[in-house]
C-alpha positions as CSV (number, residue, x, y, z in Angstrom):
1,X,1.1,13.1,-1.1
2,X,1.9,12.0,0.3
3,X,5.5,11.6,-0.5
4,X,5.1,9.4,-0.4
5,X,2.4,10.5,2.0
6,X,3.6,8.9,0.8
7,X,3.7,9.6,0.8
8,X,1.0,9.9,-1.5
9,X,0.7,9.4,-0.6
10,X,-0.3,8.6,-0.4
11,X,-1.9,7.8,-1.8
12,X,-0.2,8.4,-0.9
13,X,-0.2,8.2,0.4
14,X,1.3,10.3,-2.9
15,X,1.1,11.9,-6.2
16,X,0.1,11.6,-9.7
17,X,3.5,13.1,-11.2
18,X,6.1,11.2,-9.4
19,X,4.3,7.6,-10.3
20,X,4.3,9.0,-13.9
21,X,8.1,9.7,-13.2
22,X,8.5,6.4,-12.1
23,X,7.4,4.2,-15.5
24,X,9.9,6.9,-17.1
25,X,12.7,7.3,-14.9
26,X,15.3,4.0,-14.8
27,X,17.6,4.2,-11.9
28,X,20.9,4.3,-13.4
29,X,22.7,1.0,-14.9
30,X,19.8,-0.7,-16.0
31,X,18.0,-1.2,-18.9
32,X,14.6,-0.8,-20.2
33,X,11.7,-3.2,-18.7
34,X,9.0,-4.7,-20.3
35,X,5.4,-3.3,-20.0
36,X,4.4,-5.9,-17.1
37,X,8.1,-4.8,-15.3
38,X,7.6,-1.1,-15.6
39,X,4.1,-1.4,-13.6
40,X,5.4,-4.1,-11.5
41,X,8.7,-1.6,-10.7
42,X,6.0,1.4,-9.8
43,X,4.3,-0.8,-7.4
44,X,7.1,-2.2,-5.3
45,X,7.9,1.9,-5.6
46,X,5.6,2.7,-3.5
47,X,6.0,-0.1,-0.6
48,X,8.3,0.9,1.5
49,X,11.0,-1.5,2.3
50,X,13.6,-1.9,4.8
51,X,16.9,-1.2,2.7
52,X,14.9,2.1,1.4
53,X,14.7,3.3,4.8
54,X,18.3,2.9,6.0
55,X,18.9,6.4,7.1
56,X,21.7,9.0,7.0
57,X,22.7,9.7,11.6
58,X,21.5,13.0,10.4
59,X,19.5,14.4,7.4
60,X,20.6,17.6,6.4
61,X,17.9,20.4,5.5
62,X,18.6,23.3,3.6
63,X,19.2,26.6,4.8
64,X,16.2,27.1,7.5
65,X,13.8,30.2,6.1
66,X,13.3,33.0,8.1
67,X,9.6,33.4,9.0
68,X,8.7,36.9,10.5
69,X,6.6,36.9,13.7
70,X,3.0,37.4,13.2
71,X,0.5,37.1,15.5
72,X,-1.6,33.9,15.8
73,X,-4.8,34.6,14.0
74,X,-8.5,34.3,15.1
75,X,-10.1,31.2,14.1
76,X,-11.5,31.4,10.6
77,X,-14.6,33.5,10.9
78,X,-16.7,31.6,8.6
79,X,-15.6,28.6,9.4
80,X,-13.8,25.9,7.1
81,X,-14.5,25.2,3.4
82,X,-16.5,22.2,2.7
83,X,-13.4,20.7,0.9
84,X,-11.0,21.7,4.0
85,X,-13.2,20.4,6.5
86,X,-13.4,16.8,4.8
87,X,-9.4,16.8,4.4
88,X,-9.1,17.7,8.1
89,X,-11.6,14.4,8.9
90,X,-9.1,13.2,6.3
91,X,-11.9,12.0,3.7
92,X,-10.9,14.0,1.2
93,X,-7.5,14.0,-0.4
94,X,-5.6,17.3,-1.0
95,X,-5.0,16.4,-4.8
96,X,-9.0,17.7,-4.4
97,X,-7.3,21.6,-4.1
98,X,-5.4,21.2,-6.9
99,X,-7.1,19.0,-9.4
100,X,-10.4,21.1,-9.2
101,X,-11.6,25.1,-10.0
102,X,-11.2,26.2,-6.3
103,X,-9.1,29.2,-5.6
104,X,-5.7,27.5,-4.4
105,X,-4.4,30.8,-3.6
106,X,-7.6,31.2,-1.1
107,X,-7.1,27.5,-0.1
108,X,-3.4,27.9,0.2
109,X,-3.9,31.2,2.2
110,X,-6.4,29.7,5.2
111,X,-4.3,26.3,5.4
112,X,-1.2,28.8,6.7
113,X,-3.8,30.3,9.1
114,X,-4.7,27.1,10.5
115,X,-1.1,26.5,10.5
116,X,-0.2,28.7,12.6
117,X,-3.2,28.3,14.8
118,X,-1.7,25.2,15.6
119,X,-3.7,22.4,13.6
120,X,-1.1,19.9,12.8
121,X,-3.2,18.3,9.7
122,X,-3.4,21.5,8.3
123,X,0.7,21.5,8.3
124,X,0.3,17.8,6.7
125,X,-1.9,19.5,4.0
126,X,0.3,22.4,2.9
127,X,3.0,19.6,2.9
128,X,1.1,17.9,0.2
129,X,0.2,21.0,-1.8
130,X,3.9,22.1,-1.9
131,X,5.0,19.0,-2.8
132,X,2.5,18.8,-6.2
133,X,2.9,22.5,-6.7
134,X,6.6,22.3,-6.5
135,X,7.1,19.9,-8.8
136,X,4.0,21.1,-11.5
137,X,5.8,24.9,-11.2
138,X,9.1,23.8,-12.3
139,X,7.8,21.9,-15.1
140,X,6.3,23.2,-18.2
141,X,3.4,21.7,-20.0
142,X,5.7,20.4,-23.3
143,X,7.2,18.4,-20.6
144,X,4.0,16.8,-19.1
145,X,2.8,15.9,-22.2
146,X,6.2,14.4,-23.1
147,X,6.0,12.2,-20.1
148,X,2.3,11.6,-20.1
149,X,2.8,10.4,-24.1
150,X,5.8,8.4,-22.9
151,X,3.9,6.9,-20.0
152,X,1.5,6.0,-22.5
153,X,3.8,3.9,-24.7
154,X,4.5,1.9,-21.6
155,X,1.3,1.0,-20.6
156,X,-1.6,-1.3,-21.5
157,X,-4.6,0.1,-23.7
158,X,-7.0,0.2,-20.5
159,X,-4.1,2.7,-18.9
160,X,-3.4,4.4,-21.8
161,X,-7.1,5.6,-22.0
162,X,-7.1,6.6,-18.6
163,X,-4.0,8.7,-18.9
164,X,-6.0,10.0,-22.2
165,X,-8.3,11.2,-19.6
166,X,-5.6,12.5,-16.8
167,X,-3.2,14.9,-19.0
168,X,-5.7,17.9,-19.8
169,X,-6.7,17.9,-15.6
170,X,-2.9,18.0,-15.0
171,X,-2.3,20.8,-17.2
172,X,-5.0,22.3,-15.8
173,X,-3.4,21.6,-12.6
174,X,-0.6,23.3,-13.8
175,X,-1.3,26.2,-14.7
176,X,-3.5,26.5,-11.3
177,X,0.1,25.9,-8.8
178,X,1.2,28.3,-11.3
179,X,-1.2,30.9,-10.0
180,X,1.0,31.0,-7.0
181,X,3.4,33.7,-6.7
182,X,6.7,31.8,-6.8
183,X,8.0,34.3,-3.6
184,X,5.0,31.9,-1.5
185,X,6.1,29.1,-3.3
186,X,9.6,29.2,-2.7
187,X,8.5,30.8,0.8
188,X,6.9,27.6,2.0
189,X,10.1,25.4,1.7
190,X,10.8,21.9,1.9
191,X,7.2,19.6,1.8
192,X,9.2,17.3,4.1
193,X,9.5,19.6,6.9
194,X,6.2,20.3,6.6
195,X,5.0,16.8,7.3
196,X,7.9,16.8,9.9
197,X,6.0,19.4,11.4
198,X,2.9,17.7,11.6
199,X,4.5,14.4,12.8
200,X,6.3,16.2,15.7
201,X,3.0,17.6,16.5
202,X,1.6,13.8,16.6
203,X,-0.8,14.4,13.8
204,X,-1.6,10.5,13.0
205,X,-1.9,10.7,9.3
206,X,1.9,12.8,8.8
207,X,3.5,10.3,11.5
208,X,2.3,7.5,9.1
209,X,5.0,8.8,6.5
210,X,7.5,10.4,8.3
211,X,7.6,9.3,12.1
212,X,9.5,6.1,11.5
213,X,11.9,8.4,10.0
214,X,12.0,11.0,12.7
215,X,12.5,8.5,15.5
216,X,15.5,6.6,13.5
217,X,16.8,9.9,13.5
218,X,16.9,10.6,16.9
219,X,17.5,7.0,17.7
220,X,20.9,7.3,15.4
221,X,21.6,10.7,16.6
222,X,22.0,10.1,21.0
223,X,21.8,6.3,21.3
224,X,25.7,6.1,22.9
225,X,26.3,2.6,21.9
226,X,25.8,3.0,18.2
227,X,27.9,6.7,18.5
228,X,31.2,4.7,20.3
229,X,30.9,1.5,18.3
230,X,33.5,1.0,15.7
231,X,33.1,0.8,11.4
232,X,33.0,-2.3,11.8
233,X,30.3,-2.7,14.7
234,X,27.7,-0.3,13.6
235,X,25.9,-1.7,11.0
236,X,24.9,-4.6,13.6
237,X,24.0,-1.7,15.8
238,X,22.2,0.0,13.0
239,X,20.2,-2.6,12.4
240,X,18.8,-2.9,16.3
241,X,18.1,0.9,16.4
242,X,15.9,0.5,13.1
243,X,14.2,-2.1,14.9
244,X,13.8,-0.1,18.2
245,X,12.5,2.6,15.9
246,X,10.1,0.3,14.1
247,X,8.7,-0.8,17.5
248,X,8.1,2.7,18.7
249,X,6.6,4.2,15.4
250,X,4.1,0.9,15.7
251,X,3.3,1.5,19.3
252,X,2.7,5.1,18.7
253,X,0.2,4.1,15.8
254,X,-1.5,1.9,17.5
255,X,-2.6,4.4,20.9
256,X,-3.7,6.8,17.8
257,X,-6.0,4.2,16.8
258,X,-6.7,3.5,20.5
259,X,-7.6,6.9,21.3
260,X,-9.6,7.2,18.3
261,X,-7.6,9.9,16.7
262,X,-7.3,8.0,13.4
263,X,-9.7,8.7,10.4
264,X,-10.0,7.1,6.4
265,X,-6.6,9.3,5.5
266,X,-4.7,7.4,7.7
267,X,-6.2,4.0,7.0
268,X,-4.8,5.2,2.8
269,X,-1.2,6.3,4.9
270,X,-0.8,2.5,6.3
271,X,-1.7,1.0,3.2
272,X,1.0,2.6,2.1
273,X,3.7,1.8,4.4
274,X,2.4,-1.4,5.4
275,X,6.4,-3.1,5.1
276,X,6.7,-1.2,8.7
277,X,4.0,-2.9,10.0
278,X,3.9,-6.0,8.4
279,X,5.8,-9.3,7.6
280,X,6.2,-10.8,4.3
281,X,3.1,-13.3,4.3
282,X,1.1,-11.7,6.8
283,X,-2.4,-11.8,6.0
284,X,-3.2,-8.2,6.5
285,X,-0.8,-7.2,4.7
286,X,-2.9,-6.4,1.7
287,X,-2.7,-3.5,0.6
288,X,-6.3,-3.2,-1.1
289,X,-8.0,-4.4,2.1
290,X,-7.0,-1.4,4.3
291,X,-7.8,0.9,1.4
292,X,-11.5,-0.6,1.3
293,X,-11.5,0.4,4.8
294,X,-11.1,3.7,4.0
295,X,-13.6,3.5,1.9
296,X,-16.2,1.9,4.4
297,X,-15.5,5.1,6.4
298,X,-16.3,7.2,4.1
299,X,-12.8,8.3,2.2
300,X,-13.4,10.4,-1.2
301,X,-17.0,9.8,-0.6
302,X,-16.7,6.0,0.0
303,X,-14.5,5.9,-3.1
304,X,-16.9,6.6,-5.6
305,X,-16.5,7.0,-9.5
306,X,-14.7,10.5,-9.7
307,X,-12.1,9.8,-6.8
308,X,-9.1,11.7,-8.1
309,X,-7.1,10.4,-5.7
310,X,-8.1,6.6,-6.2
311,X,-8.0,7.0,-9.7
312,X,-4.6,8.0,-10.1
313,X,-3.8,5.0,-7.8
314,X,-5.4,2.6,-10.1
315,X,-3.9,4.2,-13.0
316,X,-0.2,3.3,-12.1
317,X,-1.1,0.2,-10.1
318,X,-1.9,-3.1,-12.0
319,X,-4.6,-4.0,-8.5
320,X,-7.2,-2.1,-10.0
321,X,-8.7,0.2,-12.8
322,X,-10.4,3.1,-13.2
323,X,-13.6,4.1,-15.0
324,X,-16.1,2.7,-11.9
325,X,-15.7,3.1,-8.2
326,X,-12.7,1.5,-6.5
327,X,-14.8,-1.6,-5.5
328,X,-15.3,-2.2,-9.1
329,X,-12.0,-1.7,-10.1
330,X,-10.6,-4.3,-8.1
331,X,-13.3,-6.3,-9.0
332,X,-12.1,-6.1,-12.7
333,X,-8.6,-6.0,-12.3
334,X,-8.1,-9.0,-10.0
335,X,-11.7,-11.2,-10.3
336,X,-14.0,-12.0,-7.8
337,X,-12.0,-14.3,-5.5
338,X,-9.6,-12.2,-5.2
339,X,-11.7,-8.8,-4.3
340,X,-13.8,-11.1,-2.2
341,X,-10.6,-12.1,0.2
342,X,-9.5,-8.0,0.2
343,X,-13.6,-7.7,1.1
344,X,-12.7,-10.3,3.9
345,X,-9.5,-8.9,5.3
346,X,-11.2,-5.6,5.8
347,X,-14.5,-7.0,7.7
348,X,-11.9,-8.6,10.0
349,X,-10.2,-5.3,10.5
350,X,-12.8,-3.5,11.1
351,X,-14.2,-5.9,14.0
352,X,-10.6,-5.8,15.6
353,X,-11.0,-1.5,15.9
354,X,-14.2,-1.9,16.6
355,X,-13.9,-4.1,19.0
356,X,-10.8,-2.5,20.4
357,X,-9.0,-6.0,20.2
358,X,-5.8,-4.0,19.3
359,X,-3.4,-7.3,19.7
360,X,-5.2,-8.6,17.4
361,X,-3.9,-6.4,14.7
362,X,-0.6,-7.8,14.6
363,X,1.8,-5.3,15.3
């Protein structure tokens, strides 16, 4: 997820292990919050906001891998998978591959021939299974249970349950990545340029999370103004090139939705990163309305009881809770007013891209 596609992802979009990392984790110099600060810390986590994506003139990558040449493969003969062919409508999340008894190795395996067949969302999807897999490989189950028992301490009884619930799926998960022959592993790379990949290619759901970035990047990297200026000038001339970027990135998201290349996945990507889209105050910026949208159009089967993907959302986010579908969890969480306004929200969306009334989205 992304990752944070987000992520999360990310839901996010991203992913069950880093949000667990996050009610853990203290960033150095401070002290231990309270329960309600710990949750409250993991949601402003996964906003994104402006100082968090002040970027380097240029990101350095690791050493690049060397791939060797192989010829670009037949479409699948049989076709895709029931699971891949809802990720690539992007109504299913990936965390379905991993949290589940499929063959990852098989899954794995036909995503790199898609790949390098050219389908962009498949290079979004290894992103996000590298990214999990990654992370689960390197960490062995004592720890897991460590942080899921620490987690636990931190939360409220409703949350404490649920995790309860997670840990044995994550081992499970586990020991599935772990089923990967670390030589593939390690052989796949960096999840980043993976989504980088996919962004490059214009696939909407990976530009979500990293084509702000990319464009900043370039933006910082040839803009002659902001190279010349002085020490003392460039953070004013940083600060109009993040704008420029932010202007570009929205105007690219809005002709995917134009063109009707969006789908649910993306609709879970915005809800993500919605600080790049919207101002404090604005009314659609509500996170939960844009991921009832998703819903509406059919995301992990209209969000149904079972979502893995929702539920680990709830789980680390005080806006809902698990145990029914996500309607009902917001409906719990936050009480009927409340859902009823998110309800709202997304109805009025949903007749602005219908209606193709793009200025009316508001960015």
């Amino acid at each position: 997820m992304i990752s944070k596609k987000s992520t999360f992802l990310i839901l996010g979009l991203g992913f069950v292990l880093a949000l667990v990392a996050f009610t853990l984790i203290l960033k150095p110099g401070q002290s231990a919050p309270a329960t309600s600060e710990t949750l409250q810390a993991v949601q402003e986590s996964v906003e994104t906001s402006d100082q968090e994506l002040e970027l380097e003139t240029v990101r350095e990558f690791d050493e690049p891998l060397e791939i060797q040449e192989k010829e670009i493969p037949e479409p699948l003969a049989t076709g895709l998978s029931a699971d891949l062919q809802a990720i690539k409508d992007g109504k299913q999340s990936v965390l379905g591959l991993i949290f589940s008894d499929k063959d990852l190795n098989q899954q794995l395996d036909e995503l790199l021939q898609l790949s390098e067949a050219g389908e962009s969302w498949a290079d979004y999807a290894i992103g996000q299974v590298t990214e999990m897999c990654a992370y689960l490989y390197e960490t062995p189950e004592s720890q897991l249970i460590a942080m899921f028992s620490g987690a636990r301490a931190a939360s409220s009884p409703e949350q404490q349950a649920q995790m309860t619930e997670l840990l044995p799926m994550v081992v499970d998960a586990s020991k599935r990545c772990k089923t990967l022959e670390a030589d593939k592993l390690k052989a796949l790379g960096d999840s980043r340029d993976w989504f980088d990949k996919a962004a490059e290619a214009k696939n909407p759901n990976a530009f979500v999370i990293s084509g702000y970035s990319l464009l900043s990047q370039e933006l910082f990297a040839t803009d002659e103004n902001y190279l010349s200026a002085s020490d003392e000038q460039r953070s004013e001339a940083a600060i109009k090139l993040r704008d420029q970027a932010k202007q570009l990135y929205r105007d690219q998201v809005k002709e995917f939705m134009q063109n009707g290349q969006t789908n649910p996945e993306t609709l879970m990507s915005m809800a993500e990163h919605l600080n790049l889209f919207y101002p404090d105050g604005h009314r659609f910026k509500q996170q939960e309305a844009w991921m009832l949208l998703a819903c509406e159009q059919g995301y992990e089967k209209n969000c149904a009881q079972g979502s893995m993907a929702l539920n680990v959302f709830c789980m680390f986010d005080s806006s809902c809770q698990t145990g029914g579908d996500f309607k009902q969890g917001v409906l719990w969480a936050q009480g009927q007013y409340q859902f009823d306004e998110y309800q709202r929200i997304a109805s009025e969306l949903k007749r602005i891209i219908d209606a193709k009334d793009w200025d009316k989205l508001g960015f």
